[in-house]
KOLSERO-207451 format. One line per 3 residues: their letters; for each residue x, z, y of C-alpha. Coordinates in pm, whole numbers, plus 50000, padded with zeros to 5 digits. Layout:
! KOLSERO-207451
a) X:Z:Y ~ ...
This chain:
! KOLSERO-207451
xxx) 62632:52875:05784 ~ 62601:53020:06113 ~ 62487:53360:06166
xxx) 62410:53538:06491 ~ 62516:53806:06650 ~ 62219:54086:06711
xxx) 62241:54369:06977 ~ 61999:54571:06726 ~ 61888:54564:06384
xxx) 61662:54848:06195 ~ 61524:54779:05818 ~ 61189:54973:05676
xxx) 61184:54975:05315 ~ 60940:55033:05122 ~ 60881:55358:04991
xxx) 60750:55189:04649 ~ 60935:54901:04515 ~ 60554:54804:04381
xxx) 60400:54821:04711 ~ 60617:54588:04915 ~ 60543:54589:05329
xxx) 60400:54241:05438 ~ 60320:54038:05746 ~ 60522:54218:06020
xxx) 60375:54205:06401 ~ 60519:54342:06667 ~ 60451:54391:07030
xxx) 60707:54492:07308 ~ 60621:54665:07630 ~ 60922:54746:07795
xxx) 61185:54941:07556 ~ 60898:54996:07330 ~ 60851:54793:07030
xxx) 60530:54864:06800 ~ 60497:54741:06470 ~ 60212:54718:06211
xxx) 60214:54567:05846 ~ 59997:54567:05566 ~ 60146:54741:05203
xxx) 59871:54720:04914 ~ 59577:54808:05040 ~ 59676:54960:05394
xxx) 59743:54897:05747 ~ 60061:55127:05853 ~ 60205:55146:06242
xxx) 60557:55207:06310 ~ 60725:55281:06671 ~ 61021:55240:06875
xxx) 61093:55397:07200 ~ 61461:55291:07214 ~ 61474:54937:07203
xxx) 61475:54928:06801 ~ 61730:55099:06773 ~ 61510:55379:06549
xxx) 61151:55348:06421 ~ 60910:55651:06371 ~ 60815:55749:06012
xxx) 60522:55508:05929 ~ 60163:55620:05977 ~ 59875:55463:05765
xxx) 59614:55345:06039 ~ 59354:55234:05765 ~ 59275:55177:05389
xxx) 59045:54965:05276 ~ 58915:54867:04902 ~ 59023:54490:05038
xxx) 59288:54369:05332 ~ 59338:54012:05385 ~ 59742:53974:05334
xxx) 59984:53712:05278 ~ 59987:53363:05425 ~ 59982:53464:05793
xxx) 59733:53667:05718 ~ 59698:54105:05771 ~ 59714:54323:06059
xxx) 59825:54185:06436 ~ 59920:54517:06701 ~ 59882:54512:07102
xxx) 59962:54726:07334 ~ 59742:54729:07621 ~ 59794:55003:07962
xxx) 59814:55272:07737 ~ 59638:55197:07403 ~ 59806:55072:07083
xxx) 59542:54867:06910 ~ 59590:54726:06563 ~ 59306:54468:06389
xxx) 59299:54357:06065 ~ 59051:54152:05824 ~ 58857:54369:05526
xxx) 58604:54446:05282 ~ 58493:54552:04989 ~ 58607:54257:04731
xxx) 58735:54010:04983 ~ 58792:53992:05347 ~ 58486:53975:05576
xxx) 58511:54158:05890 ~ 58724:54183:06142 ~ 58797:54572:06250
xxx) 59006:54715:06497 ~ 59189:55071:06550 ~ 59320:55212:06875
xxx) 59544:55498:06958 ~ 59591:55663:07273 ~ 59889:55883:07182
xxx) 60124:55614:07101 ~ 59999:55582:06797 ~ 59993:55951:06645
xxx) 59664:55941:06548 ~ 59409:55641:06535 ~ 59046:55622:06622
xxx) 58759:55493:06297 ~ 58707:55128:06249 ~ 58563:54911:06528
xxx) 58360:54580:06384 ~ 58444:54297:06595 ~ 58267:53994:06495
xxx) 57909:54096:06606 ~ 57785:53890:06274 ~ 57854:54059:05954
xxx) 58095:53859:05675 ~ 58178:53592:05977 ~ 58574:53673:05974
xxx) 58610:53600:05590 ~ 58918:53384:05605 ~ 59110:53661:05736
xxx) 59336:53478:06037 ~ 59340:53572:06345 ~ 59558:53646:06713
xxx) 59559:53922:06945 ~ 59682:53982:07256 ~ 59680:54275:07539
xxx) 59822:54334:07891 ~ 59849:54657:08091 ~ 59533:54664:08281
xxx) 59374:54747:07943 ~ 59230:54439:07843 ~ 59261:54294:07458
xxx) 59196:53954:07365 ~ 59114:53842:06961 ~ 59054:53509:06885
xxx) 59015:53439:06515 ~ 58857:53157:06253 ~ 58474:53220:06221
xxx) 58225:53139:05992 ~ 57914:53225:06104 ~ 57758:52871:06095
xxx) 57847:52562:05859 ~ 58199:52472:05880 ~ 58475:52668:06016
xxx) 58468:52733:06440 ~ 58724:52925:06635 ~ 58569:53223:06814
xxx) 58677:53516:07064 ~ 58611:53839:07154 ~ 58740:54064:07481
xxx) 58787:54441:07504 ~ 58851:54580:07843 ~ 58883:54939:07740
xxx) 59185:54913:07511 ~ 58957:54833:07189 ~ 58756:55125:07240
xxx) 58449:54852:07234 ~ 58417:54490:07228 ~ 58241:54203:07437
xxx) 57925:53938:07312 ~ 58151:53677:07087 ~ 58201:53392:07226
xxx) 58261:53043:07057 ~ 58531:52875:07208 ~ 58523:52543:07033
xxx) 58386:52339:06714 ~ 58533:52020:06600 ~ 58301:51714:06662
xxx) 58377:51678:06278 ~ 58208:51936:06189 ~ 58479:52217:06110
xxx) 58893:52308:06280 ~ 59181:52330:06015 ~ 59043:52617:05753
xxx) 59388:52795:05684 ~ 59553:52778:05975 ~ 59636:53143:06237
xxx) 59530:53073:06561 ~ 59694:53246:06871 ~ 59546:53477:07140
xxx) 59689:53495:07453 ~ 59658:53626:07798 ~ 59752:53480:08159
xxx) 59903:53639:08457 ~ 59581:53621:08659 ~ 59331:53745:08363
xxx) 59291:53373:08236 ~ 59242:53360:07859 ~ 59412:53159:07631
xxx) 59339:53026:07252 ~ 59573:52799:06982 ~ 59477:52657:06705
xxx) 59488:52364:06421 ~ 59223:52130:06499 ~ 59043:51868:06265
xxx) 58940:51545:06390 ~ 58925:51223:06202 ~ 59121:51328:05968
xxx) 59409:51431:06192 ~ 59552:51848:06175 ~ 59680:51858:06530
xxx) 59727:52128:06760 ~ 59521:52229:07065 ~ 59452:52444:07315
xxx) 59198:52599:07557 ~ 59185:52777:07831 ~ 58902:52997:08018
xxx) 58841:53215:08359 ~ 58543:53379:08186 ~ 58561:53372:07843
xxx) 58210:53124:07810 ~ 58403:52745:07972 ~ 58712:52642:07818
xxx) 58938:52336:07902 ~ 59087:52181:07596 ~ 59432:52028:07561
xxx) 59602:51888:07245 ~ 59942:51914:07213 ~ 60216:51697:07198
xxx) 60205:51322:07143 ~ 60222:51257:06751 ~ 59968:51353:06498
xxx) 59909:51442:06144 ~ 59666:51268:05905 ~ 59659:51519:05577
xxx) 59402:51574:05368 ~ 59465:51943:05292 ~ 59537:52248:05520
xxx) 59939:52367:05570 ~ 59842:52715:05626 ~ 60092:52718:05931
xxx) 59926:52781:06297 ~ 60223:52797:06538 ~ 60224:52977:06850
xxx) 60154:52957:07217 ~ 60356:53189:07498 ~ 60322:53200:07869
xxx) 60542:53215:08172 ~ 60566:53472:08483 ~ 60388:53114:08647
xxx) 60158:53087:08349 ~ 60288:52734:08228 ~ 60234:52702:07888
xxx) 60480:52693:07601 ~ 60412:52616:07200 ~ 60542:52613:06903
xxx) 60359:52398:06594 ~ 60477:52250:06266 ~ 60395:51917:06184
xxx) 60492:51773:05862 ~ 60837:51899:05771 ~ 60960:51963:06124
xxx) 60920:52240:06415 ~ 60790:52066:06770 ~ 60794:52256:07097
xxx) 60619:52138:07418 ~ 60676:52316:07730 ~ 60445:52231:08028
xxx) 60324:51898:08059 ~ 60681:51793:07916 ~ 60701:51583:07573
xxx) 60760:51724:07232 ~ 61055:51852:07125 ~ 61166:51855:06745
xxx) 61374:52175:06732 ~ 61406:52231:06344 ~ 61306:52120:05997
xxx) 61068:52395:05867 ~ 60786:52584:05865 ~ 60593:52916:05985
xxx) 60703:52859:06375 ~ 60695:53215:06637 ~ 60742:53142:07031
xxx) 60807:53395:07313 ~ 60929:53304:07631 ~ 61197:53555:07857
xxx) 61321:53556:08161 ~ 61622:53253:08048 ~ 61334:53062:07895
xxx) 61121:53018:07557 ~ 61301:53129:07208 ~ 61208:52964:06886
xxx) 61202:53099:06571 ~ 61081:52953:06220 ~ 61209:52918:05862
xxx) 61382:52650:05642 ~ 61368:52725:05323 ~ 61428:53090:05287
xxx) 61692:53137:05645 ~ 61510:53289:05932 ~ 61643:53013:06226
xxx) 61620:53114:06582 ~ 61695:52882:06908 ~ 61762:53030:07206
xxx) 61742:52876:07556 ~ 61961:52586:07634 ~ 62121:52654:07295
xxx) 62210:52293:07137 ~ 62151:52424:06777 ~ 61965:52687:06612
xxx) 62127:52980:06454 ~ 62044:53149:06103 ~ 61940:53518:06077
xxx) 61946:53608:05763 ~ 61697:53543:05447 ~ 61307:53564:05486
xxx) 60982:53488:05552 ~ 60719:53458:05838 ~ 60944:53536:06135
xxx) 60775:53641:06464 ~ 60860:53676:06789 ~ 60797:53887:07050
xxx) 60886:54065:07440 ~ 60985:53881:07801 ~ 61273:54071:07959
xxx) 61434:54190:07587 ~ 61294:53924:07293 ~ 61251:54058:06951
xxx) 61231:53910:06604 ~ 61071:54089:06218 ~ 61001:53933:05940
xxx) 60968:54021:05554 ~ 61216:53986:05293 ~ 61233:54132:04935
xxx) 60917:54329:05029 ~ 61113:54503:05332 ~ 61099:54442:05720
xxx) 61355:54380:05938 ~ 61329:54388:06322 ~ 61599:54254:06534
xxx) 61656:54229:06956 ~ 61822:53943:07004 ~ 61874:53918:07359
């Protein structure tokens, strides 16, 4: 087996053995690298100012009597000008809403819940992607059920989550309802354009799409690559979507038992067996990370094969000019710079 080579490495354990840390996210601006996870019943936020190298003591952001956790589900951070915002699906005896937390002192101290689906109970599944660049702006798009059938809706903050746009419904299958267990992925362009993945449902088929919008009310919709899936139940595996410096468009999907990348307009690319995909692109190109059976693989730019990590689950990928990988294992997190 073939392991690789890390420039850093940092493991938070839990303090608990009986409250293991779950769902790691991370977002990198520059040598900073925030991280949020969900532990029982709580949202925590961790912080790096040295390239992971060290993380602050963890801070607990929120508690609530329910947190949607587990299955690509719990808490998603941004970091957006100078805000830190953290979301995360709650309630009282399952998930329903959709809340959101910002910090302005690099995440010291956090502001009170913000609601973000404008219709009470809409956000029950609990999955959802975020997104934020440095003019402020934070983009959540997340699976909605607000009408019959699942639909994939977004919301924009251009304060740094302080408050929250009109939802808007990006897209409903003609079928009726999108994929019910998949993550979708939130994403911003270069020039403000807004971006949303997801597992679509249509005849029968559990593809992966798409759209794209100047104004957050018209979207263009593209499926991805050229195969598709018929199954008749939902893999609970959404994939991801990263963009370029020139905003072309790269993804990451499973389908089946295999990992598929697309990068532009070009054709699918089967990069792994697997599941649980992560994308981000840097300046050498887009890295690839996923898992088969219990190894965390990675595949690097031009790289022929991919290389194994270590043991774990739900890797995820994230940063431009340094890229950076966490995932869980044996209810610890592990975060990694690998280039």
């Amino acid at each position: 087996m073939l392991v690789v080579a890390f420039l850093f490495a940092f493991r938070l354990a839990p303090d608990t053995p009986d409250l293991p840390l779950k769902q790691p996210q991370i977002a990198v601006a520059g040598k900073t690298v925030a991280l949020t996870y969900g532990a029982g019943k709580a949202v925590y936020f961790s912080r790096s100012d040295d390239a992971g190298k060290t993380f602050s003591r963890p801070i607990k952001v929120a508690e609530a009597k329910f947190l949607a956790l587990g299955l690509h589900r719990g808490p998603r951070v941004a970091i957006a000008g100078t805000n830190v915002v953290i979301t995360a699906a709650v309630g009282e005896t399952r998930a329903g809403d959709l809340m959101s937390w910002r910090s302005t002192d690099n995440g010291k101290t956090w502001s009170s819940g913000v609601r973000v689906n404008d219709v009470p109970d809409s956000a029950r599944e609990g999955l959802h992607g975020m997104a934020g660049v440095p003019d402020g702006s934070v983009w959540i798009t997340w699976l909605d059920l607000r009408h019959q059938g699942m639909r994939l809706y977004g919301a924009l903050s251009k304060d740094g989550g302080a408050t929250w746009g009109a939802n808007q419904e990006i897209y409903v299958s003609p079928d009726g309802h999108i994929c019910e267990c998949c993550h979708p992925t939130a994403q911003i362009g270069p020039q403000g354009e807004l971006y949303a993945m997801w597992r679509n449902w249509v005849s029968g088929s559990r593809d992966m799409y798409y759209a794209v919008s100047t104004d957050a009310k018209t979207w263009s919709l593209q499926k991805l690559g050229q195969g598709t899936w018929l199954l008749n139940a939902c893999p609970m595996d959404g994939g991801g979507l990263a963009l370029d410096s020139k905003s072309v468009v790269h993804s990451v999907w499973r389908r089946d038992a295999s990992v598929y990348a697309t990068s532009g307009t070009g054709k699918e690319v089967e990069v792994g067996r697997g599941k649980n995909p992560s994308i981000a692109v840097g300046q050498d190109g887009p890295y690839v990370s996923w898992t088969e059976g219990t190894s965390v693989k990675v595949k690097k730019p031009g790289a022929k094969d991919p290389v194994t990590l270590g043991e774990g689950a739900f890797p995820v990928l994230a940063g431009s000019s340094a890229i950076y990988i966490a995932w869980e294992h044996n209810g610890a997190i592990t975060v990694e710079q690998i280039r």
